[in-house]
TIVODREN-553295 format. One record per residue: x, y, z of N, C-alpha, C in turn. Coordinates in steps of 0.05 Angstrom, whole numbers, plus 5000, padded with zeros to 4 digits. Example, Ala and Ser with C-alpha at 12.3 -4.5 7.8 and 13.67 -1.06 7.14 Angstrom:
// residues 2
<pt n_px="5264" n_py="4886" n_pz="5156" ca_px="5246" ca_py="4910" ca_pz="5156" c_px="5264" c_py="4934" c_pz="5156"/>
<pt n_px="5257" n_py="4955" n_pz="5142" ca_px="5273" ca_py="4979" ca_pz="5143" c_px="5258" c_py="5001" c_pz="5157"/>
// end
This chain:
// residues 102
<pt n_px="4048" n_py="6571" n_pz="5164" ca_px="4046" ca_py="6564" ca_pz="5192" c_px="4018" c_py="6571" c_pz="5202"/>
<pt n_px="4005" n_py="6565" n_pz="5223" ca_px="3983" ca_py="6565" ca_pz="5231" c_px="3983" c_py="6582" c_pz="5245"/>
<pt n_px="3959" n_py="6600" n_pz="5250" ca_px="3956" ca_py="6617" ca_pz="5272" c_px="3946" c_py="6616" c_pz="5295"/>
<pt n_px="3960" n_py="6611" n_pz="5307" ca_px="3961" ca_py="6596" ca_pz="5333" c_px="3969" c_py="6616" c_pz="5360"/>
<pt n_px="3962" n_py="6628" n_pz="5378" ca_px="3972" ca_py="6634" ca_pz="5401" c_px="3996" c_py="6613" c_pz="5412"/>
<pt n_px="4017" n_py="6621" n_pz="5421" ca_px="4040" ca_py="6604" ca_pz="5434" c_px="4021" c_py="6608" c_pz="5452"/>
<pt n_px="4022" n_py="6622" n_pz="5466" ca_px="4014" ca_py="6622" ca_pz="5494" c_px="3991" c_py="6599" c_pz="5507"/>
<pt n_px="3975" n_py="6596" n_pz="5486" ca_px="3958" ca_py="6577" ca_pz="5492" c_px="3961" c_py="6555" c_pz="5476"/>
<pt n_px="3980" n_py="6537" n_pz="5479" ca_px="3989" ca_py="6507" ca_pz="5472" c_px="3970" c_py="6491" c_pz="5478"/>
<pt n_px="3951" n_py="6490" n_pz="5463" ca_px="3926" ca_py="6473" ca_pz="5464" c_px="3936" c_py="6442" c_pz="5439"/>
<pt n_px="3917" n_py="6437" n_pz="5438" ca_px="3918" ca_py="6398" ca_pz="5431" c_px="3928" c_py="6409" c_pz="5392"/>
<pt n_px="3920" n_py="6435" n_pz="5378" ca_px="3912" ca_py="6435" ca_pz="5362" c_px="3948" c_py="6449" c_pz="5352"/>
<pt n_px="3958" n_py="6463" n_pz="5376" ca_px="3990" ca_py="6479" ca_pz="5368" c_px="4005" c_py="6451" c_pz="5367"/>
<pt n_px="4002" n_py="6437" n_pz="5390" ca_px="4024" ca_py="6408" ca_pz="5383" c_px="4012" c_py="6388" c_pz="5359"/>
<pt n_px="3995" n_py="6398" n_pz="5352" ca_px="3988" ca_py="6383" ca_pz="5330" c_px="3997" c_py="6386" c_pz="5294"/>
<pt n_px="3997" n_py="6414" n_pz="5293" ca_px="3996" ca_py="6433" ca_pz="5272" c_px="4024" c_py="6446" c_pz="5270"/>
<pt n_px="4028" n_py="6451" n_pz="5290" ca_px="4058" ca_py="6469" ca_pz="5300" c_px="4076" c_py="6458" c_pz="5296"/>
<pt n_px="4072" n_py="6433" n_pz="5317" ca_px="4100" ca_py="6418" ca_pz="5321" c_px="4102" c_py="6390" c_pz="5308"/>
<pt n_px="4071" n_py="6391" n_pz="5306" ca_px="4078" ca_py="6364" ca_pz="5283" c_px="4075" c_py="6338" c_pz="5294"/>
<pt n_px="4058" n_py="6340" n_pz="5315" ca_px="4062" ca_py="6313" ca_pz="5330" c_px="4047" c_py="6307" c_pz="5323"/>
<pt n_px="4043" n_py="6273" n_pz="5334" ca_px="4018" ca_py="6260" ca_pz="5321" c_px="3990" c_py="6269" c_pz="5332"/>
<pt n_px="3962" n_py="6268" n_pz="5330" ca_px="3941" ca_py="6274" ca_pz="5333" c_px="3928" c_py="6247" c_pz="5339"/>
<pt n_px="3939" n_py="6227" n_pz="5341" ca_px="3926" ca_py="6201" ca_pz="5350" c_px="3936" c_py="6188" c_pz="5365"/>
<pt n_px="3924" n_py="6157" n_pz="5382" ca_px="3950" ca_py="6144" ca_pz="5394" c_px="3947" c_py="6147" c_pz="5428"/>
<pt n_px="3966" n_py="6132" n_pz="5443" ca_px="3968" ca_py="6142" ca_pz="5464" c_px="3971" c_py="6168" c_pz="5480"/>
<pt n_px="3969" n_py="6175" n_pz="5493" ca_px="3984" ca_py="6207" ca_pz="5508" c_px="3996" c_py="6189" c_pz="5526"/>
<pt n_px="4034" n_py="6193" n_pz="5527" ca_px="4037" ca_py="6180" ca_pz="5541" c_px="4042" c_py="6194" c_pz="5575"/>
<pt n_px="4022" n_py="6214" n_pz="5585" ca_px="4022" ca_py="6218" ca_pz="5615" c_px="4000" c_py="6207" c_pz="5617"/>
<pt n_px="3979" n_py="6201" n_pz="5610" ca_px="3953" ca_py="6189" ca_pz="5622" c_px="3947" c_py="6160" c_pz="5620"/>
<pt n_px="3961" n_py="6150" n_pz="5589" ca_px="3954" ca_py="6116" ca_pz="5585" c_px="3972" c_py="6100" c_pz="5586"/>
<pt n_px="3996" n_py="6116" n_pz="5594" ca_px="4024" ca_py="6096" ca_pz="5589" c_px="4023" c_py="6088" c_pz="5628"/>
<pt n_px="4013" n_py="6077" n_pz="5635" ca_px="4015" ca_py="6059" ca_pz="5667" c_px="4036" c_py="6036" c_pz="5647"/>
<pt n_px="4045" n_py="6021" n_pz="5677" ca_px="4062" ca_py="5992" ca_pz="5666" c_px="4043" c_py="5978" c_pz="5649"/>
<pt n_px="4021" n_py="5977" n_pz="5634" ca_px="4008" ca_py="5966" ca_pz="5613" c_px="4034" c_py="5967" c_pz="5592"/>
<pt n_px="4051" n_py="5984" n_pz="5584" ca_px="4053" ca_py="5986" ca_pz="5565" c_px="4089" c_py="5990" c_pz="5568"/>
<pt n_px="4087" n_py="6011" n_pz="5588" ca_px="4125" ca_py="6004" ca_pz="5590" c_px="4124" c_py="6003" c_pz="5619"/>
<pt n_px="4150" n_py="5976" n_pz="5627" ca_px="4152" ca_py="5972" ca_pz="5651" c_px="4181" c_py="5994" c_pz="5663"/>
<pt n_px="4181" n_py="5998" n_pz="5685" ca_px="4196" ca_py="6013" ca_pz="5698" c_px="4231" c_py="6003" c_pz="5694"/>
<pt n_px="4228" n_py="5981" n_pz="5692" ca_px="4260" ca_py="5955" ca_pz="5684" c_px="4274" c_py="5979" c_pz="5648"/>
<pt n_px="4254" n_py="5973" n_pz="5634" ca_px="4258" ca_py="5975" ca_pz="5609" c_px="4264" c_py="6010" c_pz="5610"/>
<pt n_px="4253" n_py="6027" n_pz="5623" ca_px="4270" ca_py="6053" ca_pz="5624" c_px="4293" c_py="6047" c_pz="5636"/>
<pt n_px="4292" n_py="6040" n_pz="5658" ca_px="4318" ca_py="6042" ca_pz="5666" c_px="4343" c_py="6026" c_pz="5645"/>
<pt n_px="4341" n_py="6005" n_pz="5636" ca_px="4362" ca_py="5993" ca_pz="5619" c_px="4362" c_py="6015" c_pz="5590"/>
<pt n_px="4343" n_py="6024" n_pz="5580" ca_px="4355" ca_py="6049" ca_pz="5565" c_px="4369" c_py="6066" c_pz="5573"/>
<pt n_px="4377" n_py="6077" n_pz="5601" ca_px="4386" ca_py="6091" ca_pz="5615" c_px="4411" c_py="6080" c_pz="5627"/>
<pt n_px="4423" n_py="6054" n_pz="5619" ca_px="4444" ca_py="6042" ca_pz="5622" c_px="4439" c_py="6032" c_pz="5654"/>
<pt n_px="4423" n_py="6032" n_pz="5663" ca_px="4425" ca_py="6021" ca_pz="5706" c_px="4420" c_py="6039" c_pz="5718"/>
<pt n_px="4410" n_py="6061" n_pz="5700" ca_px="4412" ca_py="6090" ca_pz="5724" c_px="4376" c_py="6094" c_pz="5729"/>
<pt n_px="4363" n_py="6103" n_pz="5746" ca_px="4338" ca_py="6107" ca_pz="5755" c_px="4335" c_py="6130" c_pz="5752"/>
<pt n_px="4363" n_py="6158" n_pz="5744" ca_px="4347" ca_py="6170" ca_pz="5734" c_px="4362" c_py="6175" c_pz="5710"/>
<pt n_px="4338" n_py="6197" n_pz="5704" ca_px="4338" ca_py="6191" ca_pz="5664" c_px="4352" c_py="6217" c_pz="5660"/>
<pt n_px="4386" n_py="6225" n_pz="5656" ca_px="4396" ca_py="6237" ca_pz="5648" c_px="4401" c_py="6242" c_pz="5615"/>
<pt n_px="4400" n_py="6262" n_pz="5609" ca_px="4394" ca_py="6259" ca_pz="5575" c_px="4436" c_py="6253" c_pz="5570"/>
<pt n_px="4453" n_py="6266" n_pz="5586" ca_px="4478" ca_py="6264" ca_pz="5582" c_px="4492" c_py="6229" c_pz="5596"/>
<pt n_px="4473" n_py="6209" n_pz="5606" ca_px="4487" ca_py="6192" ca_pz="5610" c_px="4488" c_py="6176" c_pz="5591"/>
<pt n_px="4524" n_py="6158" n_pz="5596" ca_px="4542" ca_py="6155" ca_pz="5581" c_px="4538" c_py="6131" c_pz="5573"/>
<pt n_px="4518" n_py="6119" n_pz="5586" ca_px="4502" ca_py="6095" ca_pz="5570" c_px="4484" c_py="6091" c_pz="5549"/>
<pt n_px="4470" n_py="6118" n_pz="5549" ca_px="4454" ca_py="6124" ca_pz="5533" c_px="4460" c_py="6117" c_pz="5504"/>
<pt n_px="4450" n_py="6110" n_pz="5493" ca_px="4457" ca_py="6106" ca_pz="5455" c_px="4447" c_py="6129" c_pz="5449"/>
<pt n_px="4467" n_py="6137" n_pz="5427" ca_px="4466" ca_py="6166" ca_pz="5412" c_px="4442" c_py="6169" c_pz="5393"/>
<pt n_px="4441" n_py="6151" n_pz="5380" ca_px="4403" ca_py="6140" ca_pz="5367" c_px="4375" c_py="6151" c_pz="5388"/>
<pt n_px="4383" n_py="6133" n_pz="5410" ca_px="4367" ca_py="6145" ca_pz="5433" c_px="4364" c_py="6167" c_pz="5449"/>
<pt n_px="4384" n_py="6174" n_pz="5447" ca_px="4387" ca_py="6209" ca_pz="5458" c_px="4383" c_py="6234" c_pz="5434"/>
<pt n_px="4377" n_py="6225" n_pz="5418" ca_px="4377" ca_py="6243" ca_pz="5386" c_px="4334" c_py="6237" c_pz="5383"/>
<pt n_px="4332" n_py="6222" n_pz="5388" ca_px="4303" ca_py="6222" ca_pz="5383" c_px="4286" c_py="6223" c_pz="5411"/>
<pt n_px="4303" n_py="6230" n_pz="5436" ca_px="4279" ca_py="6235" ca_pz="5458" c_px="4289" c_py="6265" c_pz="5461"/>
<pt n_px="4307" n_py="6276" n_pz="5447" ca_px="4317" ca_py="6305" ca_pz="5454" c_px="4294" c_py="6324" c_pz="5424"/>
<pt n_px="4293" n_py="6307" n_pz="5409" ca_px="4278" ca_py="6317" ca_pz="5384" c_px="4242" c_py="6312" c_pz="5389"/>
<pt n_px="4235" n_py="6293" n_pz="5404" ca_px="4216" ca_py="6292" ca_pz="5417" c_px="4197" c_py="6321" c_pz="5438"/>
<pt n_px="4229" n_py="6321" n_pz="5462" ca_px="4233" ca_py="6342" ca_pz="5482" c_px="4226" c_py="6378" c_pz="5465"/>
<pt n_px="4245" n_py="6372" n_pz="5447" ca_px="4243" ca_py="6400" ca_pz="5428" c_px="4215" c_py="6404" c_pz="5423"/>
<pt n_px="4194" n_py="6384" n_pz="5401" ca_px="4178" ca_py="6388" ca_pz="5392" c_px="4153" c_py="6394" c_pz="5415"/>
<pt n_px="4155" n_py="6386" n_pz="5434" ca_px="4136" ca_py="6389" ca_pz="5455" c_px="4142" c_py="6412" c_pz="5476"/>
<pt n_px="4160" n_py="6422" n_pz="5480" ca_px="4183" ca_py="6445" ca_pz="5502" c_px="4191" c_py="6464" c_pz="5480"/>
<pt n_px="4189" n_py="6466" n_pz="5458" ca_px="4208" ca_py="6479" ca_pz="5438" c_px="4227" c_py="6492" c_pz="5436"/>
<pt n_px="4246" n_py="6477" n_pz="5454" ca_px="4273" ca_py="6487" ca_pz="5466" c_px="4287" c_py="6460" c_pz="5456"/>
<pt n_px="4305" n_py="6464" n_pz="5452" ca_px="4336" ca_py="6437" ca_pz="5445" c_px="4346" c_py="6433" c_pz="5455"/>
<pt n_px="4341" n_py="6447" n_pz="5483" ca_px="4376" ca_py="6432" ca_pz="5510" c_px="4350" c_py="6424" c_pz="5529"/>
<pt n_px="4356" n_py="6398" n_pz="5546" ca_px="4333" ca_py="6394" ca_pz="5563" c_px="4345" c_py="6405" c_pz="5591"/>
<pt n_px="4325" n_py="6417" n_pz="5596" ca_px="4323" ca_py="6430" ca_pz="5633" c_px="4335" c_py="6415" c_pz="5649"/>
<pt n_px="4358" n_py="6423" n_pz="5660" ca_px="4368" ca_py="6404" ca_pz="5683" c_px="4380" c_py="6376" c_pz="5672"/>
<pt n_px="4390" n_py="6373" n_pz="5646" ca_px="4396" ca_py="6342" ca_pz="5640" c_px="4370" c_py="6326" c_pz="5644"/>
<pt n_px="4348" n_py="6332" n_pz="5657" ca_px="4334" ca_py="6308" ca_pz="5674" c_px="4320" c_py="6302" c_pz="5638"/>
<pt n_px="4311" n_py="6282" n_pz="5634" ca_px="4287" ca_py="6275" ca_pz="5608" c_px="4264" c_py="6268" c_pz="5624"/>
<pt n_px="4233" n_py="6287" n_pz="5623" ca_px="4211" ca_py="6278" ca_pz="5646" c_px="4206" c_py="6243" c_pz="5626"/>
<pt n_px="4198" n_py="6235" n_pz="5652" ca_px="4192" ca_py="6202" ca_pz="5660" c_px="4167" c_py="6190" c_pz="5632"/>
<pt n_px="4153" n_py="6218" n_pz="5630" ca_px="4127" ca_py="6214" ca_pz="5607" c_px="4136" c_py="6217" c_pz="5581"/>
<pt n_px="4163" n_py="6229" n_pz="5571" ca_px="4174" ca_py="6222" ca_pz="5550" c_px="4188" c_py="6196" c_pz="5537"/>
<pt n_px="4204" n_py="6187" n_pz="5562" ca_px="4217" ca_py="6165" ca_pz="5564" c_px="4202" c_py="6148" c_pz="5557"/>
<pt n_px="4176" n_py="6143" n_pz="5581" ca_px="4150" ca_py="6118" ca_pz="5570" c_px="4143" c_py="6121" c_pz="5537"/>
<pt n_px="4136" n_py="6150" n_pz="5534" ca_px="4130" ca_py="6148" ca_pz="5500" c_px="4150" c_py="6136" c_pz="5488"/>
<pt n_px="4168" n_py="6149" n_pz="5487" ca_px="4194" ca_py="6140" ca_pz="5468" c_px="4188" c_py="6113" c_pz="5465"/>
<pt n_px="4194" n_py="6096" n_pz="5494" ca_px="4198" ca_py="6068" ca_pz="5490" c_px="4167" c_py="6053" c_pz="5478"/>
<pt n_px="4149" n_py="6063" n_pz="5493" ca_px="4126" ca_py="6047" ca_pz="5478" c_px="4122" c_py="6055" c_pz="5445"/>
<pt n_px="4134" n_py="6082" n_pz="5430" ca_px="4142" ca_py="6086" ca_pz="5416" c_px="4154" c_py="6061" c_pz="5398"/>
<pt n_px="4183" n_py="6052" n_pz="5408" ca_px="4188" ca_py="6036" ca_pz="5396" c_px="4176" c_py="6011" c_pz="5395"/>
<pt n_px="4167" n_py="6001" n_pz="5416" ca_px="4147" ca_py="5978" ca_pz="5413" c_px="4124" c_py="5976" c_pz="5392"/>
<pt n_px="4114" n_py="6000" n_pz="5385" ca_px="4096" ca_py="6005" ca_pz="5357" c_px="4073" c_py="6002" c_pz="5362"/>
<pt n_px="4065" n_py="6024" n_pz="5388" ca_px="4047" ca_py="6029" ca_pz="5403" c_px="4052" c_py="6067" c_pz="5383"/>
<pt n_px="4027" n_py="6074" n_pz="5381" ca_px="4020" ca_py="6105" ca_pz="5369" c_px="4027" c_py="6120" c_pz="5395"/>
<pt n_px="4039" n_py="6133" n_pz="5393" ca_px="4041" ca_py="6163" ca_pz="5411" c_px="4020" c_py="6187" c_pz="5402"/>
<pt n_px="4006" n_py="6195" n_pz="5416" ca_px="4000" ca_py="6224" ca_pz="5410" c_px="4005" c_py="6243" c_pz="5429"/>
// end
């Protein structure tokens, strides 16, 4: 494992640490509706506007890879409040569109 301060979660701990990608979008700064529209979260979310990780629309596929996402970036496994923030959701989905995440 790398020697890394937790404390200071710089570009190089989510890179090395957690294993995320190092290239690609960031999806809080480049994911505007360019890339995912506001419609397309919500219908992953079954009609709901907000993005509960426990709603019952959710596909279990889809709730298994934005909770494993949540982990690798939070490095915790239950998400805060049910809520999934809005900048994961965009990744995820531009994700699947086959747009790079970093």
């Amino acid at each position: 494992m790398a020697n890394i301060a937790y404390k200071k979660t710089r570009f190089s701990f989510f890179s090395q640490v957690q294993q995320l990608a190092n290239i690609g979008l960031s999806p809080k700064f480049d994911l505007d509706n360019e890339h995912v529209v506001t419609k397309e979260c919500i219908a992953l979310f079954g009609g709901s506007k907000k993005f509960k990780i426990k709603a019952l629309d959710l596909k279990l596929e889809d709730r298994t890879m934005m909770e494993e996402i949540y982990w690798r970036v939070f490095g915790i496994n239950i998400v805060t409040n049910n809520d999934m923030p809005t900048w994961i959701v965009h990744g995820y989905i531009a994700h699947i569109k086959g747009h790079l995440i970093n």
